[in-house]
N, C-alpha and C positions, 0 to 999 in steps of 0.2 A: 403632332404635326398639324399645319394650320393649310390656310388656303384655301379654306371646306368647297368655295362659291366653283373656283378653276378644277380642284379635283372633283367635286360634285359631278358636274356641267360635264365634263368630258369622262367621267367613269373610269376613269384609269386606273393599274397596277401602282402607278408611279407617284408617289407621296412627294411633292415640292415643298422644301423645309423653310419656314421665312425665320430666318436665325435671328431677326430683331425682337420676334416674337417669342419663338420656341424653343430656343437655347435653355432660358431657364430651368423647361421641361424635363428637353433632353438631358441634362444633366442631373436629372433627378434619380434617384439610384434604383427606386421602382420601377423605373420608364425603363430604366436602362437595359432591366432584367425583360421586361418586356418585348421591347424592340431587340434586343440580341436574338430572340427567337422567331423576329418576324419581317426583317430587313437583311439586304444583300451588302448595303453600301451606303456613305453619306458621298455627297458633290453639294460642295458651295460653288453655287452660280451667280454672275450679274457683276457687269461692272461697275455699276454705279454704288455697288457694297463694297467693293473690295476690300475696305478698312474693317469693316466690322467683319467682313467673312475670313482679313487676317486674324482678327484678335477671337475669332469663332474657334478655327482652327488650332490656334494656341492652347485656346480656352479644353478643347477636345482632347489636346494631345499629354495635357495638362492633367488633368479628370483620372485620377487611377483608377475611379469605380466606372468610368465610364468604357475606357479600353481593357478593362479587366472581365469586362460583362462581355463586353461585346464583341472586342474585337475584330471592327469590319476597316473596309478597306476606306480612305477619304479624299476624295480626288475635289480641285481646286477649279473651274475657269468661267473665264469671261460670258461666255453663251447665257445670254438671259434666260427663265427660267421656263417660260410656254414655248420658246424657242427649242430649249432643250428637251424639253419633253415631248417635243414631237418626235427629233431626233432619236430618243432614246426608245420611243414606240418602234421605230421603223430598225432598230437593231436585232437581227436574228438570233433565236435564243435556242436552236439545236447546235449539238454538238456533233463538231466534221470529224468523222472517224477516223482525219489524215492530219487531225490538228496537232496531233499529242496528247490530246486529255485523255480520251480514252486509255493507251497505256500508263501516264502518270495513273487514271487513277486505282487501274487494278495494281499498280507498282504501290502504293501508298496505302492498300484494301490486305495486300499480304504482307506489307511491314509491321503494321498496328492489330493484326486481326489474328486471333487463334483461332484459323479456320479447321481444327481439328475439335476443338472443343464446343466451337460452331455448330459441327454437324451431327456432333456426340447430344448437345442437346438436342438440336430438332426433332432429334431421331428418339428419343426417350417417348417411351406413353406420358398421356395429359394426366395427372393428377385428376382433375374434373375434364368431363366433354360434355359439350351444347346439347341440345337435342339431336337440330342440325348437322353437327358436326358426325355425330354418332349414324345418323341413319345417311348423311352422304360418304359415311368407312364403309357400312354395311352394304350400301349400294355398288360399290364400288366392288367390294369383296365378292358380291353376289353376278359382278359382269364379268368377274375375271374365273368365276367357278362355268358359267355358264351350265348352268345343272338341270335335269329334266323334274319337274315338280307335277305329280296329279292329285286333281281336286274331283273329290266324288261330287262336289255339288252342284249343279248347276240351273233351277229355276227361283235365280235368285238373282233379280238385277245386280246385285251387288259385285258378284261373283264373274260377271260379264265385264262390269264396268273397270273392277279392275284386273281382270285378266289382259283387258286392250291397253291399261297404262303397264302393267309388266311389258308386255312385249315393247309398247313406244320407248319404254327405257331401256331394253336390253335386258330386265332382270332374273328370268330364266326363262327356259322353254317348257310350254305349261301340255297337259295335256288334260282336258275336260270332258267328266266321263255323263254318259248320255246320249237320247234320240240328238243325231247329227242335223236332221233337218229342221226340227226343234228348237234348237241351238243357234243354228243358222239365221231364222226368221227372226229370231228375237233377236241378236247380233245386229241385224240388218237394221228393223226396228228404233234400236237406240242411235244409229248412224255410228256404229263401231265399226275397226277395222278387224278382224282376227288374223293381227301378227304372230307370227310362230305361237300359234296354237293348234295344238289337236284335238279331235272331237272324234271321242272314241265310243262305241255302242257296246260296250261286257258280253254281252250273251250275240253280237254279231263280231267279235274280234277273231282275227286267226290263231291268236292265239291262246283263245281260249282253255281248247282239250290240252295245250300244254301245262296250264295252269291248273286245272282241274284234275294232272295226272301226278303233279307237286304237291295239291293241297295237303296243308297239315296235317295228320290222322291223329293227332295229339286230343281234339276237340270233342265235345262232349255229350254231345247229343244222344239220345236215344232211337239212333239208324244208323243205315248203311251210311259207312262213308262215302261211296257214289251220290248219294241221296244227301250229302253235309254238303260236296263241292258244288254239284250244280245248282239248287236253292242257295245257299251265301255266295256264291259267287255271283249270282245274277245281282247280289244286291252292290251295288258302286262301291261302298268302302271299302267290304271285302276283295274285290275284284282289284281296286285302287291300291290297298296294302298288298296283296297278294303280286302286282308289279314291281312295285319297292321289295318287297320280300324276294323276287325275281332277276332282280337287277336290271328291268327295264324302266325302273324311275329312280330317280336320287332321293325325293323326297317326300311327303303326304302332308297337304295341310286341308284343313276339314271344319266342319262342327258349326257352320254361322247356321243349322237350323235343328241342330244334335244337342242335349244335352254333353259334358265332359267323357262322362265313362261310355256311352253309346258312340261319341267319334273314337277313341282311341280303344276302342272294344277288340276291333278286328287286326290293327297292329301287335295290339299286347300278346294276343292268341297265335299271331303269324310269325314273329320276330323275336319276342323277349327269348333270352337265353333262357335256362333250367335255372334256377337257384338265384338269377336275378331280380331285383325288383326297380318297377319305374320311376322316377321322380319328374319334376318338372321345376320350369323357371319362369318368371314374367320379366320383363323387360318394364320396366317403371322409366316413362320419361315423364320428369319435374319440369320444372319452370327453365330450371337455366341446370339440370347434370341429368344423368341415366342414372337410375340404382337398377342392381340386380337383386329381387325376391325368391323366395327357395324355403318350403315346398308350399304352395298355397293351394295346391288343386287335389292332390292325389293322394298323399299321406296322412292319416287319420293321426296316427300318436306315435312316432317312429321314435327305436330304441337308440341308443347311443351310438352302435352300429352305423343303422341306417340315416340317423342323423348326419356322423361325420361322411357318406358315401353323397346325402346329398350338398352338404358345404364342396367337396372336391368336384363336382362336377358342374357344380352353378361355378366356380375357381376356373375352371377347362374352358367352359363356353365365354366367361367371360375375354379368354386370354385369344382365344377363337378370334371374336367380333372386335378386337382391339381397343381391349380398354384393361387398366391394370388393375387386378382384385388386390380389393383388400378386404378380408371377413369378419364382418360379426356375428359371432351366434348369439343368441337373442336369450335373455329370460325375465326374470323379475328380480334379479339381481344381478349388479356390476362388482366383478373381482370377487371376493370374498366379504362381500359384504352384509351375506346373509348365506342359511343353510335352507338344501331340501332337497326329497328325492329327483324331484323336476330339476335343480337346479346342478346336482350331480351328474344328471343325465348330459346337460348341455357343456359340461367340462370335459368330461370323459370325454365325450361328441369333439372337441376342439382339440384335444390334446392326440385322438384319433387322425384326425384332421391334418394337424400340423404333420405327425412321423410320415403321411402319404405324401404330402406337398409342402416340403420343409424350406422352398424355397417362393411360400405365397405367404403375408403376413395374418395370421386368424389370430381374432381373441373374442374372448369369451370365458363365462359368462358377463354378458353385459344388457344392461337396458337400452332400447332405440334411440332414446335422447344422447347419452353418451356416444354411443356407436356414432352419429352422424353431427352433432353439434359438438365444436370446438371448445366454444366455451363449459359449455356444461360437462366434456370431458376433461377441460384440465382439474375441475375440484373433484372428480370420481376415480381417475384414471394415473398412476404412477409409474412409475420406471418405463421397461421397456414395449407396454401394453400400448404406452400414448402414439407410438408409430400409425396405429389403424383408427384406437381410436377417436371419435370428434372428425373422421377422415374414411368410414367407412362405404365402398359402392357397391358390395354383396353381403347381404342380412337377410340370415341363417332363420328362419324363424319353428318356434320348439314344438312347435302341432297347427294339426289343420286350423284348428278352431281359431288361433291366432294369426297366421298367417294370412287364410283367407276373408274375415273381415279384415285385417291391416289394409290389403290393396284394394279390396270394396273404397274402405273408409277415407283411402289416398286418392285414389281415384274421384272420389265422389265428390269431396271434398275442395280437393284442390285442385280439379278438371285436368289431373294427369292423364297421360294414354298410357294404358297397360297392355304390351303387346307380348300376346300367351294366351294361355301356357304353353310354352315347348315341352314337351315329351322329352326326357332322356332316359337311356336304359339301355337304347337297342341299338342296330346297329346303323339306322340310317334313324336322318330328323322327322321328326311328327309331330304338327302344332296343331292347337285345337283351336278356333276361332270362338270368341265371345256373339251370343246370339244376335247382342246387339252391334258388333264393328261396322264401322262406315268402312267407305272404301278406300279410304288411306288405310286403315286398318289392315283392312285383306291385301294390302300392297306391299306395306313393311312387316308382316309376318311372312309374306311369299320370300320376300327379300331376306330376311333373317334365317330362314329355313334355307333358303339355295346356299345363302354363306354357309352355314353349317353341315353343310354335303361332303363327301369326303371326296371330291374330283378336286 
């Protein structure tokens, strides 16, 4: 299109074609493919052309690559061409809901449209999700739980700070255990608001001697169990698990100033069943997908057993938070590409795995490269393994030692956010906070915890 000075000058939508000029262009068959995707219409204007805007038109209708691309509509007249363009500015470009378009076009949307197959896709899990995408599910999931969550900690700006953005969001109702006056000033302080939040003092609640008449007598001290409840319950965690253990909270998240086994000490003791054991997950969000990690916090060298209990439950929570698992359990060797006790462990561990949840894809043994890069899984990876992997988003990994430097190292590395560990085992969620999370941190574990409440 030419005319740069007139289209410049006035900034218009509306490209005026000088056909003495740009004909040639236009008929050029890379143009054509271009302009098909970014034009409504051609108009030959001006009467002082009309010869050449006959032999234009001919020339257009003539052109099979040019109506083969593009197929727009081509209107003809006399109106000169800043004439017409003023014109064609001052044409209203909404559509009257009494014109007919609107029915032509749903009539033309369910001719051409398998609006069944439509919604069948939409409706499918992502294959990969954003970061984004991921914690606005989880967000979402955590408004619709609306779940009571307590936090034993609370002389921690951090803890404050974002307690005030849970509530601005709606992401659950918190309850913060601690001197209330305490709490208060420093709330004040930061210029917070404390939306639905409570602020609760242990050893001044009413319901304390209820809790104290519940406490566990499992526990192991060398005293009276009178003498266990009222010492650990004054202390916040216990007091804080001991509600969840109670059913006056959904869920415990903890630990931004506890080592890992000192926050989830008092759950483990209050809640794990008999013959159960804990495991945990991190929440790995990458650059551009979420992986799920399993077991990096809690299990030192877990047996094939315990291996495959923790692949189905990092499987569970994924299907939870909306996103679809796919498994790899982890070793130092892909498929049968090599022998070892370790390496049997982690088969047994899959083939466990699969008979519990025969409808989530696990393979194993595999190395991380394969599990999650494409390419380097099609030269490792054969038959019906290639499903997960090159395509994996939960990986299994075969001991502490591994798994917890992997997400160190991921983390560190490649400035991912590791949001965890979740606690699983028992019967309500319990996350442990990293000493160092910011406050988006303690936001989207509050949030990932309330989704995973059973309300």
């Amino acid at each position: 299109t030419r005319r740069d000075n007139m289209v410049g000058q006035r900034e218009k939508n509306w490209h005026a074609v000088d056909v003495g000029v740009s004909i040639a262009r236009l008929l050029d068959k890379n143009l054509c493919e271009i302009l098909g995707g970014m034009i409504g219409g051609i108009i030959l204007s001006g009467k002082s052309s009309s010869e050449i805007t006959d032999r234009t038109l001919n020339m257009i209708i003539d052109t099979p690559a040019l109506m083969a691309v593009m197929r727009l509509p081509v209107l003809k007249t006399d109106i000169e061409p800043l004439e017409l363009l003023d014109r064609l500015e001052q044409l209203p470009t909404k559509v009257n809901a009494f014109s007919g378009k609107v029915e032509r076009s749903i009539q033309l949307f369910n001719e051409n449209v398998n609006t069944d197959k439509l919604l069948s896709d939409v409706q499918k899990p992502l294959e990969h999700i954003s970061v984004k995408m991921f914690l606005h599910q989880v967000s979402s999931l955590a408004r619709q739980k609306e779940a009571h969550i307590v936090v034993p900690e609370v002389n921690d700006d951090r803890i404050l700070l974002a307690a005030d953005e849970v509530g601005r969001q709606q992401l659950a109702r918190l309850t913060l255990l601690g001197d209330a006056d305490r709490i208060n000033l420093r709330i004040a302080s930061l210029g917070l608001q404390s939306r639905d939040i409570e602020i609760l003092n242990p050893h001044m609640s009413p319901k304390f001697d209820e809790h104290e008449e519940t406490f566990d007598k499992s526990l192991y001290w060398n005293t009276t169990v009178e003498e266990i409840a009222s010492e650990a319950l004054l202390d916040p965690y216990w007091y804080g698990a001991m509600m969840v253990k109670n059913g006056d909270a959904d869920g415990f998240v903890g630990g931004i100033n506890r080592p890992t086994r000192g926050t989830i000490l008092s759950s483990e003791k209050l809640m794990l069943k008999p013959g159960k054991d804990l495991t945990s997950v991190f929440f790995m969000c990458l650059d551009k997908e979420v992986l799920i990690y399993a077991d990096c916090a809690l299990n030192a060298n877990p047996d094939s057993t315990l291996l495959s209990e923790i692949a189905i439950r990092a499987s569970d929570v994924a299907e939870k938070v909306g996103l679809q698992p796919r498994v790899a359990m982890l070793s130092y060797a892909t498929g049968d590409s090599n022998k070892g006790p370790e390496i049997e462990k982690v088969t047994a561990a899959a083939e466990l795995a699969r008979e519990k949840r025969p409808h989530v894809p696990i393979f194993g043994p595999t190395q991380y490269d394969a599990a999650v890069n494409p390419s380097v899984a099609r030269t490792k990876v054969k038959g019906e393994n290639y499903g997960v992997a090159g395509r994996a988003n939960v990986l299994i990994f075969p001991d502490l030692n591994t798994g917890n430097n992997t997400y160190k190292a991921v983390q560190q590395s490649t400035k991912a956010t590791a949001i965890g560990p979740l606690v699983l085992g028992m019967d309500h969620p319990v996350a442990d906070l990293p000493r160092g999370a910011t406050v988006q941190d303690v936001v989207n574990t509050i949030a990932i915890t309330s989704a995973l409440t059973h309300k």
